[in-house]
One Martini backbone bead per residue (centre of mass of N, CA, C, O) as a GRO file, in nm:
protein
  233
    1UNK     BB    1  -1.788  -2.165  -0.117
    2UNK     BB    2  -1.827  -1.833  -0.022
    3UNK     BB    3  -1.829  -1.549  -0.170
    4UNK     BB    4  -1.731  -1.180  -0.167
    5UNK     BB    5  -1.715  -0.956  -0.389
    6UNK     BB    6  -1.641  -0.578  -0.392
    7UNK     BB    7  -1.589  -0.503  -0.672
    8UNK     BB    8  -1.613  -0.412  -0.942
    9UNK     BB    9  -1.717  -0.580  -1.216
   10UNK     BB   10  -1.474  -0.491  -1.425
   11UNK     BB   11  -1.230  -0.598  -1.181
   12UNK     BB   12  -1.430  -0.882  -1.125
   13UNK     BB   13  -1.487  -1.115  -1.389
   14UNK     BB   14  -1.225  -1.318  -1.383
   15UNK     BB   15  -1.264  -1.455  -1.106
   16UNK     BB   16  -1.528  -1.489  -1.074
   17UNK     BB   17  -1.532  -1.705  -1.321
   18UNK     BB   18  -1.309  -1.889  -1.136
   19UNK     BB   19  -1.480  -1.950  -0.911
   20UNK     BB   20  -1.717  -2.086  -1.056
   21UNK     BB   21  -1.529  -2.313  -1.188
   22UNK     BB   22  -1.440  -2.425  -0.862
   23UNK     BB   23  -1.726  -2.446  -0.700
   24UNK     BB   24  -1.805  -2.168  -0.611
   25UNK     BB   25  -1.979  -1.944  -0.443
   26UNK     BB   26  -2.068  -1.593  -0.597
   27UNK     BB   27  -2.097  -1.298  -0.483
   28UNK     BB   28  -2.172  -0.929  -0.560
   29UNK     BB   29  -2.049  -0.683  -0.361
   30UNK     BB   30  -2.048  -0.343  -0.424
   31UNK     BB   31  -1.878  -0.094  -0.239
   32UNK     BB   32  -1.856   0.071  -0.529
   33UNK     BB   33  -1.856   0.338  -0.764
   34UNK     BB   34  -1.794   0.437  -1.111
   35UNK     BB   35  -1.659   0.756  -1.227
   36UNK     BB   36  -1.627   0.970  -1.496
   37UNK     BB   37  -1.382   1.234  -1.571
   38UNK     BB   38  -1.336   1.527  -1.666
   39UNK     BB   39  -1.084   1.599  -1.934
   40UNK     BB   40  -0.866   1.675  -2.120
   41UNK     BB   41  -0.716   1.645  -2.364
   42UNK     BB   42  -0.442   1.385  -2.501
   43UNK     BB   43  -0.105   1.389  -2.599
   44UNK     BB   44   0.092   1.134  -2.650
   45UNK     BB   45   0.343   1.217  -2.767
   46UNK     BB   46   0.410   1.335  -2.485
   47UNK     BB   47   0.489   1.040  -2.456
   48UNK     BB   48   0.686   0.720  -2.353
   49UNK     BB   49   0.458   0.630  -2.111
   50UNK     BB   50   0.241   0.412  -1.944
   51UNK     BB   51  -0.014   0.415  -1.636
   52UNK     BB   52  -0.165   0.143  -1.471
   53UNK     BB   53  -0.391   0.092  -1.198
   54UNK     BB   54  -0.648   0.046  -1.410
   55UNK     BB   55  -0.892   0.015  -1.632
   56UNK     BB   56  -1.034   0.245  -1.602
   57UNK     BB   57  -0.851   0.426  -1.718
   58UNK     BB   58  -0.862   0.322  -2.003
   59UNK     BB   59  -1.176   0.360  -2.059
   60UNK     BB   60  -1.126   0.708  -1.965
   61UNK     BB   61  -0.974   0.800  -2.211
   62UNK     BB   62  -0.851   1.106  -2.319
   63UNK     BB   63  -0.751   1.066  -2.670
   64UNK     BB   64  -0.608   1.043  -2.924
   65UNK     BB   65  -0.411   0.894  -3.100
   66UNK     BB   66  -0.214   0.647  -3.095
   67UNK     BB   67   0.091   0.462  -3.017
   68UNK     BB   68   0.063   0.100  -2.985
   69UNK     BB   69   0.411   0.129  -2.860
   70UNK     BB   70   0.358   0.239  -2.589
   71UNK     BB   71   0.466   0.195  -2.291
   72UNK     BB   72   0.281  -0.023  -2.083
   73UNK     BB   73   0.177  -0.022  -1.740
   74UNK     BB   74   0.037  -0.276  -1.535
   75UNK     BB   75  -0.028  -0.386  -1.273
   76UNK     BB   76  -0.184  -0.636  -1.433
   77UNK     BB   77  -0.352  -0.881  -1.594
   78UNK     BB   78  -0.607  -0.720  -1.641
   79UNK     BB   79  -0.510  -0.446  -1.717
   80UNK     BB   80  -0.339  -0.551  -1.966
   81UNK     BB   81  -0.612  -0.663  -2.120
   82UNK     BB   82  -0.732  -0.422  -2.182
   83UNK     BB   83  -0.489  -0.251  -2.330
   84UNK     BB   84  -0.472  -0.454  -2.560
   85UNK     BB   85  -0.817  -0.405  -2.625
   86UNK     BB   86  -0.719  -0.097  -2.707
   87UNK     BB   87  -0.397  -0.156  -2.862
   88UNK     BB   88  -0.176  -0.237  -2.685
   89UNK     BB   89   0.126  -0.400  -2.712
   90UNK     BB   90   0.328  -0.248  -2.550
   91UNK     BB   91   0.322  -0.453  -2.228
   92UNK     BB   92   0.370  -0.413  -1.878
   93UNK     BB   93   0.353  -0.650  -1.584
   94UNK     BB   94   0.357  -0.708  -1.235
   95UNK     BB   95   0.121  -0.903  -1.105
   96UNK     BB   96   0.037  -0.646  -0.885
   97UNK     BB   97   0.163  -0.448  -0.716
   98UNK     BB   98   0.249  -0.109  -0.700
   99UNK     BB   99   0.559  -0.224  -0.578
  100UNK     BB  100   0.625  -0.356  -0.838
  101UNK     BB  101   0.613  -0.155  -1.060
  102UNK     BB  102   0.813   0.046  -0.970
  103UNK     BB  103   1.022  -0.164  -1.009
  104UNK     BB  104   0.965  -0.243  -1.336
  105UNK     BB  105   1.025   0.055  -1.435
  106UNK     BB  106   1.300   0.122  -1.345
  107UNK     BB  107   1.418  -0.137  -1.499
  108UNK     BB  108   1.275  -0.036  -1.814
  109UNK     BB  109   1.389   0.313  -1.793
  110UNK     BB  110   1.644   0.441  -1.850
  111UNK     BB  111   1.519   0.699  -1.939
  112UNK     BB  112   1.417   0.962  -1.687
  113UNK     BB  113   1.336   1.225  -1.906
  114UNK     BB  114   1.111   1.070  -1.981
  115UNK     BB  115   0.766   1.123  -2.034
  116UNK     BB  116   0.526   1.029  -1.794
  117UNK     BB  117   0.171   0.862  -1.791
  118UNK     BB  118  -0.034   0.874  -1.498
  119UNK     BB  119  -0.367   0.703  -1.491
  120UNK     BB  120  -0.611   0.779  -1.264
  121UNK     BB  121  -0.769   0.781  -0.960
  122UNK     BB  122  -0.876   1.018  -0.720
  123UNK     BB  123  -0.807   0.786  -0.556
  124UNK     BB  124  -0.509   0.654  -0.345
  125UNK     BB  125  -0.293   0.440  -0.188
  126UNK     BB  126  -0.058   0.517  -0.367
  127UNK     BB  127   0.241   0.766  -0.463
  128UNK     BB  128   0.356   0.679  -0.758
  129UNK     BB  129   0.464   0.962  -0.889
  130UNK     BB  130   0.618   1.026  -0.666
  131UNK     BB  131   0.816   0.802  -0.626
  132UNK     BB  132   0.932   0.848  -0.921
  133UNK     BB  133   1.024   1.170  -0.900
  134UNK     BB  134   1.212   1.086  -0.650
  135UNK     BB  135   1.417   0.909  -0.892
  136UNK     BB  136   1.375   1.058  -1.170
  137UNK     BB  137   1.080   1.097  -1.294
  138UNK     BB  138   0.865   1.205  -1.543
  139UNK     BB  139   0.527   1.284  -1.414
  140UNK     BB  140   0.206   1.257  -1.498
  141UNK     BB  141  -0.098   1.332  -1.356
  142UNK     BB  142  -0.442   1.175  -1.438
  143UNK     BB  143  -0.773   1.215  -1.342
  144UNK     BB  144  -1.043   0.999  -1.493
  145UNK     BB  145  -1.174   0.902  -1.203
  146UNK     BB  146  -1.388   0.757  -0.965
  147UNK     BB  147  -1.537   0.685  -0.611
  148UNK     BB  148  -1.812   0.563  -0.483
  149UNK     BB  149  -2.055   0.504  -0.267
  150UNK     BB  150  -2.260   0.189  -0.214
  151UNK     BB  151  -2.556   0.234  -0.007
  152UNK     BB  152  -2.682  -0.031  -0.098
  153UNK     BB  153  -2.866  -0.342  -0.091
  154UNK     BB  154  -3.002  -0.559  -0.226
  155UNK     BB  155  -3.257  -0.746  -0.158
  156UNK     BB  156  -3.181  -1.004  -0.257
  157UNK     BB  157  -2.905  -1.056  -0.165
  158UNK     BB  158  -2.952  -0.991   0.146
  159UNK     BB  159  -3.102  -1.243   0.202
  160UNK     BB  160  -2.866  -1.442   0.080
  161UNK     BB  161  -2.670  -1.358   0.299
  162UNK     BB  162  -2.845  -1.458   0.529
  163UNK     BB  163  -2.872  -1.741   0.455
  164UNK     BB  164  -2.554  -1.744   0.307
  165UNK     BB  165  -2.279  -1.732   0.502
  166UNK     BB  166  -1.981  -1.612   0.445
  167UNK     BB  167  -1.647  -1.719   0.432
  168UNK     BB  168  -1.542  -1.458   0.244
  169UNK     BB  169  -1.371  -1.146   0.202
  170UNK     BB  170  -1.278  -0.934  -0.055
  171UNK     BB  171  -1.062  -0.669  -0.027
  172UNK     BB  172  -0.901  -0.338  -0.209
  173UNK     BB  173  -0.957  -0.126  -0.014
  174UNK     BB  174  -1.015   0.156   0.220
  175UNK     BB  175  -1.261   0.243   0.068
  176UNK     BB  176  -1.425  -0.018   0.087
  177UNK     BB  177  -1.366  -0.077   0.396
  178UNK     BB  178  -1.574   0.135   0.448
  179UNK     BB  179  -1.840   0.095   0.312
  180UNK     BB  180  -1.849  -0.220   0.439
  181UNK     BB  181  -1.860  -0.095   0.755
  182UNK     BB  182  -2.117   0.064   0.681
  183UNK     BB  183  -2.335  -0.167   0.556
  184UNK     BB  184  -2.303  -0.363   0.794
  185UNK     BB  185  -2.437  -0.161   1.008
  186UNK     BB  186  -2.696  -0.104   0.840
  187UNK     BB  187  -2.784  -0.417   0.811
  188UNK     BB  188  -2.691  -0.618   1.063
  189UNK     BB  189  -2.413  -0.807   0.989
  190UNK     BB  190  -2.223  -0.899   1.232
  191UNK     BB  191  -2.272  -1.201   1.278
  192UNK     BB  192  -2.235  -1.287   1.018
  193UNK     BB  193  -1.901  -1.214   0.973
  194UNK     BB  194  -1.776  -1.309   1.242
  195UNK     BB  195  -1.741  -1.615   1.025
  196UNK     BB  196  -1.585  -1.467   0.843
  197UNK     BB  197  -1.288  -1.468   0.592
  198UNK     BB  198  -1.030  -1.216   0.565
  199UNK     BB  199  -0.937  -1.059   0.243
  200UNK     BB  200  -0.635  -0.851   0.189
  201UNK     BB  201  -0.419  -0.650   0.065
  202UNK     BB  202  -0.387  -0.495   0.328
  203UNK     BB  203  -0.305  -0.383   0.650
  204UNK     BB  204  -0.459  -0.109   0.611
  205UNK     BB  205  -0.699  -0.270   0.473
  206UNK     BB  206  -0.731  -0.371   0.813
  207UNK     BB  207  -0.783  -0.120   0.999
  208UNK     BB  208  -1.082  -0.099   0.902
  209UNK     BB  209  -1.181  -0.362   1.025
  210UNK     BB  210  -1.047  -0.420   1.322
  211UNK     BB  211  -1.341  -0.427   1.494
  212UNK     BB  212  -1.419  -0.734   1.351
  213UNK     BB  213  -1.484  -1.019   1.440
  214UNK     BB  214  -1.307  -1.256   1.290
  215UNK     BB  215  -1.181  -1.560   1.206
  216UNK     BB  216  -1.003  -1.468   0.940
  217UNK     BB  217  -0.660  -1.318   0.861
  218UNK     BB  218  -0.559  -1.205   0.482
  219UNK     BB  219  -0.263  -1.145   0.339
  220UNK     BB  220  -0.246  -1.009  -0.030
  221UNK     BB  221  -0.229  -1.062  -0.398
  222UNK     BB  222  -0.275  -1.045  -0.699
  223UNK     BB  223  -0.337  -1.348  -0.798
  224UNK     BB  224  -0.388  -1.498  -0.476
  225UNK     BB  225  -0.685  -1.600  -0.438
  226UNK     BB  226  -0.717  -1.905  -0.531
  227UNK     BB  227  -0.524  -1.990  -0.334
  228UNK     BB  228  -0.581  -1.899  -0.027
  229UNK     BB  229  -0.826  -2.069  -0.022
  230UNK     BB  230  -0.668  -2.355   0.094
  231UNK     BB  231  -0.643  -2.265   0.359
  232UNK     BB  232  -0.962  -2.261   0.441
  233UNK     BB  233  -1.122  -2.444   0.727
   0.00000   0.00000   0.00000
């Protein structure tokens, strides 16, 4: 099977790697390219808790030394393997969606007056810290990256994408499914998609989609991408 990666190489490289090793045919044709936000240095000691809801965020910390054991939340499990990497010891992951982190943070945080620092992308589909707030959590968001979009394929991809129409595309956020479908229009490539089967994250980031007839469309969580693709027929 073809599969078309959209996410940076950062957040799909465990992915790619299982796909293929599964015999899967992998294309990276990222939609979206990471640059890093200046912050003010934070001091870790006044917060007893962290939220990653990406990678990037770990990697683009403005921090002074920190306590490895300071509670780290984070989406999933790549972005858990990150903080690890990273040297966070105490680390809790939701194993995919925004709202099961919430749901994870809620149940493991009994003192709700203690500050948690929520370090994100300057663009989010959901506004974790305000839901926070509003159950009586005291949060603090900083943004330290942002996400622009890619507006090339390149020769060789191009070319590939062409020759080698593909089964699926993952999409995985709004800014990106925007940037897919202006991709598509530019390089006239509807004819081609018209054919493959769209996995979204959410809903939402399929209504950015649905001007294009999908062969089929499914609504999708992080970490059950090798397994959706056994419907696929």
């Amino acid at each position: 099977m073809h599969i078309i990666i959209t996410r940076p190489k950062e957040d799909s490289s465990n992915l790619i790697n299982n796909l293929i090793k599964l015999e899967h045919s992998v294309t990276h044709l990222p939609v979206i390219k990471i640059e890093k936000l200046e912050t003010k240095k934070i001091n870790l000691q006044n917060y007893k808790a962290l939220i990653f809801t990406s990678s990037n965020a770990i990697k683009y910390m403005n921090v002074d030394k920190f306590n490895s054991k300071i509670k780290c939340f984070c989406v999933g499990s790549a972005t858990e393997h990150t903080a690890k990497q990273a040297g966070f010891t105490n680390t809790f992951s939701s194993e995919g969606t925004v709202d099961a982190l919430i749901e994870l943070i809620k149940r493991t945080l009994e003192n709700r007056s203690e500050k948690i620092l929520y370090l994100s992308s300057e663009f989010i589909s959901k506004d974790l810290d305000i839901d926070l707030i509003k159950a009586g959590y005291a949060v603090d968001r900083v943004s330290n990256y942002t996400s622009l979009p890619v507006e090339q394929i390149d020769a060789q991809t191009l070319d590939f994408v062409k020759k080698n129409p593909p089964d699926v595309f993952f999409i995985y956020s709004t800014k990106s499914a925007k940037n897919l479908f202006n991709l598509i229009n530019k390089y006239s490539l509807l004819n081609i998609v018209t054919h493959s089967n769209l996995m979204c994250i959410s809903e939402k980031v399929f209504l950015v989609l649905k001007e294009i007839k999908w062969k089929k469309v499914f609504i999708f969580t992080p970490g059950e991408e090798e397994f959706l693709l056994n419907k696929i027929k």
